[in-house]
C-alpha positions as CSV (number, residue, x, y, z in Angstrom):
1,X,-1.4,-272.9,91.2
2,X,2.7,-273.2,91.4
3,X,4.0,-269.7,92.6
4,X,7.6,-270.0,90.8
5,X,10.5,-268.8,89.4
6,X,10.2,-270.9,86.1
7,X,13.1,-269.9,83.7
8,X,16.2,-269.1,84.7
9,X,17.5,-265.6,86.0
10,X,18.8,-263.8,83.6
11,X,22.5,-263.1,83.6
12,X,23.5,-260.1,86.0
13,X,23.3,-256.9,84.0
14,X,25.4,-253.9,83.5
15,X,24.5,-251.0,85.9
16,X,22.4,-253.7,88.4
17,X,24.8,-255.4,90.0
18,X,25.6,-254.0,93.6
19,X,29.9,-255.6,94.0
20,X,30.4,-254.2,98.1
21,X,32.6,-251.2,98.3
22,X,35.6,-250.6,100.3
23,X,34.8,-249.3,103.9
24,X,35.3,-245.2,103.4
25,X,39.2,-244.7,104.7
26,X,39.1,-240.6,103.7
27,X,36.4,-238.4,102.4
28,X,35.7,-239.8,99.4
29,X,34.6,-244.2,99.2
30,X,36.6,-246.2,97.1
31,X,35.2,-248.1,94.4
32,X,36.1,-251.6,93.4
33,X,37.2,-252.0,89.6
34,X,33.8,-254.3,88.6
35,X,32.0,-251.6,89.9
36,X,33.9,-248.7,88.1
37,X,33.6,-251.0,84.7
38,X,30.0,-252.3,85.5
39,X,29.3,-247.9,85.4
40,X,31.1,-247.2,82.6
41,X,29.5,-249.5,80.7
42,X,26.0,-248.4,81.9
43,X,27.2,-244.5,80.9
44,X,28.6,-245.0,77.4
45,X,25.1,-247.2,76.4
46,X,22.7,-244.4,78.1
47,X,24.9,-241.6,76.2
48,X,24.9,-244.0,72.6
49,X,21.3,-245.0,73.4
50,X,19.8,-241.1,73.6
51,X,21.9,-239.5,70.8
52,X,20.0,-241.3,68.0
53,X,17.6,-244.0,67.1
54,X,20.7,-245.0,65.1
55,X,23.1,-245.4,68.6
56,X,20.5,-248.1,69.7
57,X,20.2,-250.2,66.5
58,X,23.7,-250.3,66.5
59,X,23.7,-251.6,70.0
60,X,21.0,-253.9,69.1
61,X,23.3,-255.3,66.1
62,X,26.7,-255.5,67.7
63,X,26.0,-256.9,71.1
64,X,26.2,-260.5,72.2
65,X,24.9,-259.7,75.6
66,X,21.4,-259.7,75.7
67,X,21.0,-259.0,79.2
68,X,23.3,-256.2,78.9
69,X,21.6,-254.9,75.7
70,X,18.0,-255.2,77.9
71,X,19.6,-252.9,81.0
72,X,20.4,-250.5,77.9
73,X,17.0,-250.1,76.2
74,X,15.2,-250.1,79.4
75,X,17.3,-247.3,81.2
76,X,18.4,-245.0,78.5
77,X,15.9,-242.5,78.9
78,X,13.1,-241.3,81.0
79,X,9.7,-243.6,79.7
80,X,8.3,-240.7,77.8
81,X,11.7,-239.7,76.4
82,X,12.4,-243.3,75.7
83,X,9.0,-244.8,74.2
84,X,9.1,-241.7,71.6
85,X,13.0,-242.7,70.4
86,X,12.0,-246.2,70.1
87,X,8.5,-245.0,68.1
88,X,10.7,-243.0,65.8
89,X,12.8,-243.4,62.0
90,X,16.0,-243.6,61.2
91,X,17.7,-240.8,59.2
92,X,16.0,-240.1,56.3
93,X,12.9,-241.7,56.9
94,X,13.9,-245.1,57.2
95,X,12.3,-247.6,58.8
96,X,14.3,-249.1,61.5
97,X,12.7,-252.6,61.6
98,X,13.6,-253.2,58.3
99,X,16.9,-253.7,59.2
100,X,16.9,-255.9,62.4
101,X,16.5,-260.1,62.1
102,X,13.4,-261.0,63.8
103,X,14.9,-264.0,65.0
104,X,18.8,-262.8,65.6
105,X,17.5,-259.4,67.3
106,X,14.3,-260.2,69.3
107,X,14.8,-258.3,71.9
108,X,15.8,-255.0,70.0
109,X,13.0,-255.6,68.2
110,X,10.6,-256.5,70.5
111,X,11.1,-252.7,72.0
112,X,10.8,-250.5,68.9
113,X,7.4,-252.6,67.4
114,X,6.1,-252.7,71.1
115,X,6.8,-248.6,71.1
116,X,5.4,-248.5,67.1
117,X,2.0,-249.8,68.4
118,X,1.3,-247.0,70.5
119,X,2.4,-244.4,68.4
120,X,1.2,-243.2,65.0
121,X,4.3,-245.0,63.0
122,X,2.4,-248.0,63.2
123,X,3.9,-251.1,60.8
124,X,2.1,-253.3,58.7
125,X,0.5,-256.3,59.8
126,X,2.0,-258.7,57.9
127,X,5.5,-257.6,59.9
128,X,3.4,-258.1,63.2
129,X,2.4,-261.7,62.1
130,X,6.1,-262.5,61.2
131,X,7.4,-261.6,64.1
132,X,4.9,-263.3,66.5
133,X,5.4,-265.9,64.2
134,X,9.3,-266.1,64.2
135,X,10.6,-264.4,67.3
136,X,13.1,-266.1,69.9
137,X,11.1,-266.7,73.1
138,X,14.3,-266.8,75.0
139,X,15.2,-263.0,74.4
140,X,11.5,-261.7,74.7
141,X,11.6,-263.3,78.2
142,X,14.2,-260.9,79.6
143,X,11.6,-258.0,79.2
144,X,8.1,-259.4,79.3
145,X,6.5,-256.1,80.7
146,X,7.2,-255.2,76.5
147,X,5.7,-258.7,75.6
148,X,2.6,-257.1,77.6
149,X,2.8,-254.2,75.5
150,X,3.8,-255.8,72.4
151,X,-0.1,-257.9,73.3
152,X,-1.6,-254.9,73.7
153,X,-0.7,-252.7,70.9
154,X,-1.5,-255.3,68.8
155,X,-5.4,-255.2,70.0
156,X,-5.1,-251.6,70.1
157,X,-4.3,-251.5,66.3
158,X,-6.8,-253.7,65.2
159,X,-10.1,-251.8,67.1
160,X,-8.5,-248.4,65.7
161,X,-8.6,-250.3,62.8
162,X,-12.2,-251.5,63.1
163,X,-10.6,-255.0,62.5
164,X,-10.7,-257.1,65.4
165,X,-10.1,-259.8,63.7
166,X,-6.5,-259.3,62.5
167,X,-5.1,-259.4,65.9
168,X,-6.9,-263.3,66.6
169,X,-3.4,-264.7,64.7
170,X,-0.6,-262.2,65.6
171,X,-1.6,-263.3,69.8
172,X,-2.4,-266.8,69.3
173,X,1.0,-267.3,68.3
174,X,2.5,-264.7,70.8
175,X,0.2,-266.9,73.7
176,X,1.6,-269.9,72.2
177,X,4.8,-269.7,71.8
178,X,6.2,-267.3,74.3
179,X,6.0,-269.0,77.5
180,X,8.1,-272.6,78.0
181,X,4.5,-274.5,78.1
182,X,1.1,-272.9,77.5
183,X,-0.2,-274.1,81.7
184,X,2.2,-270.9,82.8
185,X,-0.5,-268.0,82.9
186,X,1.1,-265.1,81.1
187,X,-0.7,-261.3,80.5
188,X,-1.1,-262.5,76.6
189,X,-4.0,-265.0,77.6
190,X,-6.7,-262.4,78.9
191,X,-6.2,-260.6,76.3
192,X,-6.2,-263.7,73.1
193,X,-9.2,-264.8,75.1
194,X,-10.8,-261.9,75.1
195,X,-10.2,-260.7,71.4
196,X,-11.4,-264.5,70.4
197,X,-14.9,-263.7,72.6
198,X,-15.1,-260.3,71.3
199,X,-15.0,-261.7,67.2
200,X,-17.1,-264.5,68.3
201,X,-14.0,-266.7,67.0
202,X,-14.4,-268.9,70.2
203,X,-12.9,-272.2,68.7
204,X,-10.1,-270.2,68.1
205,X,-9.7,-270.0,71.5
206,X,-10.3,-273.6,72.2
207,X,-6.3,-274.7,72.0
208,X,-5.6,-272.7,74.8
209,X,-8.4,-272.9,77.2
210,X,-7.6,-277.1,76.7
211,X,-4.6,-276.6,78.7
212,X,-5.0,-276.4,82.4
213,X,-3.4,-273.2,84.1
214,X,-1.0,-274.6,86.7
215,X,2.3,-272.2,87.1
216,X,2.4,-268.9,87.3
217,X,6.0,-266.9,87.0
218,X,5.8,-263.5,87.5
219,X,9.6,-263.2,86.2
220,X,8.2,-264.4,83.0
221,X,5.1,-262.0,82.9
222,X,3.9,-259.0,84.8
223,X,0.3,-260.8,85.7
224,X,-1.9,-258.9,87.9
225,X,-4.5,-260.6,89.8
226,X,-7.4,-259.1,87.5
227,X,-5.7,-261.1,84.6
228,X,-6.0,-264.4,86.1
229,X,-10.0,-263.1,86.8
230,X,-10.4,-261.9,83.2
231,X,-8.8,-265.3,81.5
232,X,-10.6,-267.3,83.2
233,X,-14.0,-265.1,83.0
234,X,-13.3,-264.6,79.3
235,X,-12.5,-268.0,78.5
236,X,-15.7,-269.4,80.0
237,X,-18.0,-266.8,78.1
238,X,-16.3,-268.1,74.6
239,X,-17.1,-272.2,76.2
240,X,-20.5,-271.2,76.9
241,X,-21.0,-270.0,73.8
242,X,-19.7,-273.0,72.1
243,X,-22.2,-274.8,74.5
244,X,-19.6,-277.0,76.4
245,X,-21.4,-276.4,79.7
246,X,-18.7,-278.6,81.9
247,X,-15.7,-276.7,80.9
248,X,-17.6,-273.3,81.1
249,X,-18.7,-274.4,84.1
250,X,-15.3,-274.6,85.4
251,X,-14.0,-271.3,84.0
252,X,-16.7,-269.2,85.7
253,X,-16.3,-271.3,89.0
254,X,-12.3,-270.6,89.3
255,X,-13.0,-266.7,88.4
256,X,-15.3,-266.9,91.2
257,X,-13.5,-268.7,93.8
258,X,-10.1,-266.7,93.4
259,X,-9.3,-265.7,96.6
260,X,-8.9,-261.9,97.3
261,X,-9.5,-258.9,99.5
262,X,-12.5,-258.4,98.5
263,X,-14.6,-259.9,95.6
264,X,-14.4,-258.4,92.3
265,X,-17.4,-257.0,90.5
266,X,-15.9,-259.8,87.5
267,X,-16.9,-261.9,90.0
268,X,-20.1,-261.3,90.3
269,X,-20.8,-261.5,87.1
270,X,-18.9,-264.5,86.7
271,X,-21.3,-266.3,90.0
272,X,-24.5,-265.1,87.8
273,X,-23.2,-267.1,84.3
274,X,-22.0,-269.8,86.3
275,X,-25.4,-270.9,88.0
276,X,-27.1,-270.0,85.0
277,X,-24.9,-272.4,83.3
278,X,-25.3,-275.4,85.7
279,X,-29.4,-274.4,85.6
280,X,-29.1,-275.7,81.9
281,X,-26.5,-278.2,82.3
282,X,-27.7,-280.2,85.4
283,X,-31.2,-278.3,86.4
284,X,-30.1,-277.4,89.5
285,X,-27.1,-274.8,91.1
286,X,-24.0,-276.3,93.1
287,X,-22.5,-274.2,95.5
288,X,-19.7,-272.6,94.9
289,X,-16.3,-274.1,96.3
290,X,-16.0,-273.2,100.6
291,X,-13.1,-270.6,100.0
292,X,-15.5,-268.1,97.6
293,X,-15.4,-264.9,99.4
294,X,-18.5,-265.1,101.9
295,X,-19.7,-261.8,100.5
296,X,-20.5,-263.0,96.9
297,X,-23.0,-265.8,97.7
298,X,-25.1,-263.4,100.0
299,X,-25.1,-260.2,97.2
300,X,-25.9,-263.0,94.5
301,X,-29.3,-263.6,96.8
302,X,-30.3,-260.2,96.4
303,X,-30.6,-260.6,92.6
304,X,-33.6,-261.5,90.2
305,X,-31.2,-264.4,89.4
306,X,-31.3,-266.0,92.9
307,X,-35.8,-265.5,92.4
308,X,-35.2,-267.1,89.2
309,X,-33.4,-270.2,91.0
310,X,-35.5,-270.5,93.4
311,X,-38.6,-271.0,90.9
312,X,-36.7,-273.9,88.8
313,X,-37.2,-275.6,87.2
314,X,-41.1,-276.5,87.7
315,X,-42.5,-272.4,88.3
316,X,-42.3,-271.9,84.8
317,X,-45.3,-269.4,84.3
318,X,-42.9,-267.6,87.5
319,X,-40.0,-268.0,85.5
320,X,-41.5,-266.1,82.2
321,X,-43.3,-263.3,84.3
322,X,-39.6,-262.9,86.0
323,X,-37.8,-262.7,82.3
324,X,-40.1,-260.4,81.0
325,X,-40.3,-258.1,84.1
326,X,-36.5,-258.5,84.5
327,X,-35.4,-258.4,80.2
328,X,-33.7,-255.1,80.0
329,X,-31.1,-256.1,83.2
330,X,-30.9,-259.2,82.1
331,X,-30.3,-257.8,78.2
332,X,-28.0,-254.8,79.6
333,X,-26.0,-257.7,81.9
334,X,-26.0,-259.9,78.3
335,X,-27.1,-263.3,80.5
336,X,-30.8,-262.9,78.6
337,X,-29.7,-265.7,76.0
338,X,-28.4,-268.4,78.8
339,X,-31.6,-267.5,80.7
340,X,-33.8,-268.1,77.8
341,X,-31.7,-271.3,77.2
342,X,-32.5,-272.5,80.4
343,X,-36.1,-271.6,80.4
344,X,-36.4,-273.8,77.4
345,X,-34.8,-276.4,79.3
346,X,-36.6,-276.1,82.6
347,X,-39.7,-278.6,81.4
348,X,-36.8,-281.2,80.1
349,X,-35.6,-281.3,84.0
350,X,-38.8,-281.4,85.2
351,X,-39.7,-284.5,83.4
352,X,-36.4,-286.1,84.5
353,X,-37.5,-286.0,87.8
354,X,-40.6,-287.6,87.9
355,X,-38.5,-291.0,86.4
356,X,-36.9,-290.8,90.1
357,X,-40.4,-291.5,91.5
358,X,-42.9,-292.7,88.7
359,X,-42.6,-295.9,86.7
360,X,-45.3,-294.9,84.2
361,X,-47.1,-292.0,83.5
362,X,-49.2,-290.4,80.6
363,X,-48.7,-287.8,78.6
364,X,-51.6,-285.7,79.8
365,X,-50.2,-286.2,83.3
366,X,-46.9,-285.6,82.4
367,X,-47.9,-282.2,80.7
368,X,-50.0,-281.5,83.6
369,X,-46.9,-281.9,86.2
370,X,-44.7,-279.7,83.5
371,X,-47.5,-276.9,83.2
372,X,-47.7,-278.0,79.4
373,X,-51.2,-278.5,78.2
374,X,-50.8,-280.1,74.4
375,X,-50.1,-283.5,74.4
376,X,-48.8,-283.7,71.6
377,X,-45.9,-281.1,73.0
378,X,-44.8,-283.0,75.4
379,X,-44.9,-286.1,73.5
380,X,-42.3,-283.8,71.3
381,X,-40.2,-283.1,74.2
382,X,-40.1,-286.9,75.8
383,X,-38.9,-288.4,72.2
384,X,-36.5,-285.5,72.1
385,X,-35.3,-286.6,75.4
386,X,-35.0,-290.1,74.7
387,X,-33.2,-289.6,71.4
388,X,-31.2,-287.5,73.1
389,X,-30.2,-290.3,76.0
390,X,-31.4,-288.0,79.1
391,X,-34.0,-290.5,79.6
392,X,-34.7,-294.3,79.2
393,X,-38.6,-294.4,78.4
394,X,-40.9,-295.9,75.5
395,X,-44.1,-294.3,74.5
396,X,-47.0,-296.5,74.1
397,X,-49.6,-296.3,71.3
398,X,-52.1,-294.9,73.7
399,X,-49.8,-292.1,75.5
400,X,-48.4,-294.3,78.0
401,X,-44.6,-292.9,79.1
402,X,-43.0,-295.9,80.4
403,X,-39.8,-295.2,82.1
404,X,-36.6,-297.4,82.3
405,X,-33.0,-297.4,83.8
406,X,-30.9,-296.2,81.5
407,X,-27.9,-298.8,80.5
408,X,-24.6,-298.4,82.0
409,X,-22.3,-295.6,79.5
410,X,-19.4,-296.5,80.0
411,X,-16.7,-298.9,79.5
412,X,-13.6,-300.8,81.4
413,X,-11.7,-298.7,79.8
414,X,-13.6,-295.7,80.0
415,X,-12.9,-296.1,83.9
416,X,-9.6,-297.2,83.8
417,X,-8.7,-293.6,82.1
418,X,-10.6,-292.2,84.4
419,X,-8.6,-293.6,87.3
420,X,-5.6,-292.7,85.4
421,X,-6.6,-288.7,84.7
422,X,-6.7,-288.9,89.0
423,X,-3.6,-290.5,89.8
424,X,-1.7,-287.8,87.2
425,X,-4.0,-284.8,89.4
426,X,-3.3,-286.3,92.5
427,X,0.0,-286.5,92.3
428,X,-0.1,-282.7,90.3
429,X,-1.6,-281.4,93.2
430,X,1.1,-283.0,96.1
431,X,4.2,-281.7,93.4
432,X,1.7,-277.9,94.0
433,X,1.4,-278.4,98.0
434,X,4.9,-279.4,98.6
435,X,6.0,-275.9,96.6
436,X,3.8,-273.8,97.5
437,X,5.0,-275.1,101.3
438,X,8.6,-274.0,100.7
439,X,7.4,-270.5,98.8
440,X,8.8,-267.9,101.2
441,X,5.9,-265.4,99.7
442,X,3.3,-268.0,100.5
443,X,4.8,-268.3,104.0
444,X,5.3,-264.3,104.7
445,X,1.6,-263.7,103.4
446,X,0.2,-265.9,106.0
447,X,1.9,-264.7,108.4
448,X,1.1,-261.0,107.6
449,X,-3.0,-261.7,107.2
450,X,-3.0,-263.6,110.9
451,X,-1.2,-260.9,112.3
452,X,-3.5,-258.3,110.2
453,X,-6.4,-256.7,113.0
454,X,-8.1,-255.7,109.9
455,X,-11.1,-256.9,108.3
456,X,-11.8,-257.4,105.1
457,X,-14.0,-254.9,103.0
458,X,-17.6,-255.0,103.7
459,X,-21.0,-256.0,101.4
460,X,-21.1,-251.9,101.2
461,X,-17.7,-251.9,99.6
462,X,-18.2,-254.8,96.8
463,X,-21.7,-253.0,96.0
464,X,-20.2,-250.0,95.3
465,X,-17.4,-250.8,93.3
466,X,-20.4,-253.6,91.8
467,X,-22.0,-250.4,90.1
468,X,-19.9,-250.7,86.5
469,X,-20.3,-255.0,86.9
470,X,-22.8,-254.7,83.9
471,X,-20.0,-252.6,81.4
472,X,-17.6,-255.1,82.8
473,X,-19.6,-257.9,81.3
474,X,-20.8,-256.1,78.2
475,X,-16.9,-255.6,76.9
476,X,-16.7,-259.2,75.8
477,X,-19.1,-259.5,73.9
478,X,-22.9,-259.0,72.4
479,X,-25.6,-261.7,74.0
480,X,-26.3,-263.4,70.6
481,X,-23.8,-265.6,71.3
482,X,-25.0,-267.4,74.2
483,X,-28.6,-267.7,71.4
């Protein structure tokens, strides 16, 4: 993904700028008149800013500097001291929001609702929904570590409010309109993601996870490396449980393959829905791309999951005793409604393989290959499967399966978009090389981990900080949704 600087710096603000002083000819340094005026400026907004509430609305009114006016609501108090001014009322009880423009003073406002979310002078929702709805994305991006608050506070009121739901529209529209396209990752889209999982709303979530992720800015939000692990972990739980097992796929394979330190315990769980996923999608596992951490694919081994790979599809008496020996980790780990899934399936992919050998079979030795002993079951399955287009076959009056190539699916056109969606990702992934090649952070980290005599963190490490993997997986959501 593109490490860049995205949007443009903001302009230089009061009390940051550094202008280079006069060499010291006495005792006491000169100081050049920028600098002198650059301070006062910073002084007489920190002494208006923590008189009153009032002092910063009036700021917030008055100025045309928005970079200026940022410098002042970020530095005129201590955070404590600060976050409780900006929480507070006016004089006399009044509500200061109800006299800003959502659109004219964004940014002013952005810091007091961010504050009011954390504090007990929460606003109404219907004010939250207008200003996700109306704000001015190019003020919110000079502070987007209060965009990140602003994201949170909004889940945080609706689970103190046991109504989840209310905050699905407020940070759809935050995730949607804040950053200059939706493929720049921003601390908003773990969170939608995971709100839309934790409702079950997952088509809600659908408009988002259709755009690829292909810049990151961290001028334009304070991302941490877990939030690119809990969008993409998030996002593949809400595709699984719409069934679109491709995409899913995908999800759980990139929150896997992020390269790290040290693997994740998200990870993990992310490796164990991702193979369960390509169990009922393809019948068999894939391996997971050559830059996964080497650690996660030999942990994964030593899990119930890898015995229940290794007995599919055919074992499926094996595959039962496993579930039911196994059901309260796999309930507890919430993967027992994707195993079940592909339990049902497993008889499906064993039938699809005996067309790679067998022209014609019958049923009863179809059902005897399949460990299925009523006929008239697997004649149910085989005209489900044919229906369905996994298989070319026609059933004879007397039971006889007989098994044909299936036609071509496609069309001249269907490969000519094909080649099309490649040229536009090869040429996506050059623009990403040459950029990441001139990223002077790219170039100084690998220089720093060749240089680095230290090893990464052992099996021992990951299975230790593995022990809460299962409460990391059971915050999204209950496994009915994957039933």
């Amino acid at each position: 993904m593109d490490q860049s600087t995205g949007l443009p710096t903001p302009p230089l603000q009061p009390g940051s700028s550094s202008s280079s002083s006069n060499p010291p000819q006495a005792a006491q340094p000169q100081t050049s008149d920028a600098q002198q005026q650059s301070q006062h400026q910073s002084q007489f907004y920190q002494a208006d800013a923590t008189a009153s509430l009032e002092g910063l609305v009036h700021q917030i009114t008055t100025t045309n500097n928005i970079g200026a006016l940022n410098h002042a609501l970020r530095n005129f108090a201590q955070r404590e001291v600060r976050e409780t001014v900006l929480a507070s009322l006016l004089g006399g009880g009044q509500d200061p929001l109800t006299v800003l423009d959502v659109r004219v003073n964004t940014l002013g406002v952005l810091y007091i609702l961010s504050a009011r979310l954390h504090s007990t002078h929460v606003p109404n929702a219907a004010y939250v929904t207008n200003f996700c709805r109306n704000f001015t994305p190019e003020q919110a991006r000079y502070a987007p570590d209060r965009v990140t608050l602003l994201a949170k506070g909004i889940k945080r009121v609706a689970d103190n409010h046991s109504d989840p739901k209310f905050a699905l529209q407020p940070l759809y529209d935050l995730v949607t309109r804040y950053p200059p396209q939706l493929s720049y990752l921003t601390t908003i889209h773990p969170i939608f993601v995971s709100v839309c999982v934790a409702t079950q709303h997952f088509a809600n979530a659908l408009p988002v996870l259709a755009v690829p992720i292909t810049t990151i800015d961290t001028a334009l939000s304070d991302l941490t490396y877990n939030d690119n692990l809990t969008y993409h972990y998030a996002g593949g739980m809400a595709l699984a449980a719409l069934k679109r097992w491709d995409e899913a796929e995908l999800f759980f394979e990139t929150c896997v393959s992020s390269p790290g330190q040290a693997p994740a315990a998200l990870q993990m769980e992310a490796l164990k829905k991702l193979v369960l996923i390509q169990l009922i999608s393809k019948g068999k596992t894939s391996p997971p791309p050559k830059y996964t951490h080497h650690a996660l694919p030999r942990l994964f081994k030593n899990t119930p999951y890898a015995v229940f790979v290794n007995h599919y599809p055919q074992q499926t008496q094996k595959l039962r005793d496993l579930v039911d020996k196994e059901r309260q980790l796999f309930s507890t780990e919430n993967n027992i409604g994707l195993l079940l899934q592909a339990l049902d399936r497993a008889p499906r992919w064993s039938i699809k393989k005996l067309t790679a050998t067998y022209l014609t079979l019958g049923l009863a030795e179809i059902g005897q290959a399949v460990n299925i002993d009523s006929e008239d079951a697997v004649r149910a399955i085989v005209l489900s499967m044919i229906e369905s287009e996994e298989i070319s076959a026609q059933i004879s009056a007397s039971g006889t399966v007989t098994f044909t190539d299936p036609p071509p699916q496609f069309t001249k056109a269907d490969v000519d978009a094909v080649l099309l969606e490649a040229s536009v990702q090869g040429a996506l992934l050059e623009k990403l090389e040459r950029d990441m090649a001139r990223s002077r952070e790219y170039i100084t980290k690998v220089v720093r981990s060749k240089d680095d005599v230290w090893g990464p963190p052992g099996e021992e490490d990951l299975q230790h900080s593995y022990a809460g993997g299962a409460s990391a997986s059971a915050a999204f959501a209950d496994d009915s949704m994957f039933s």
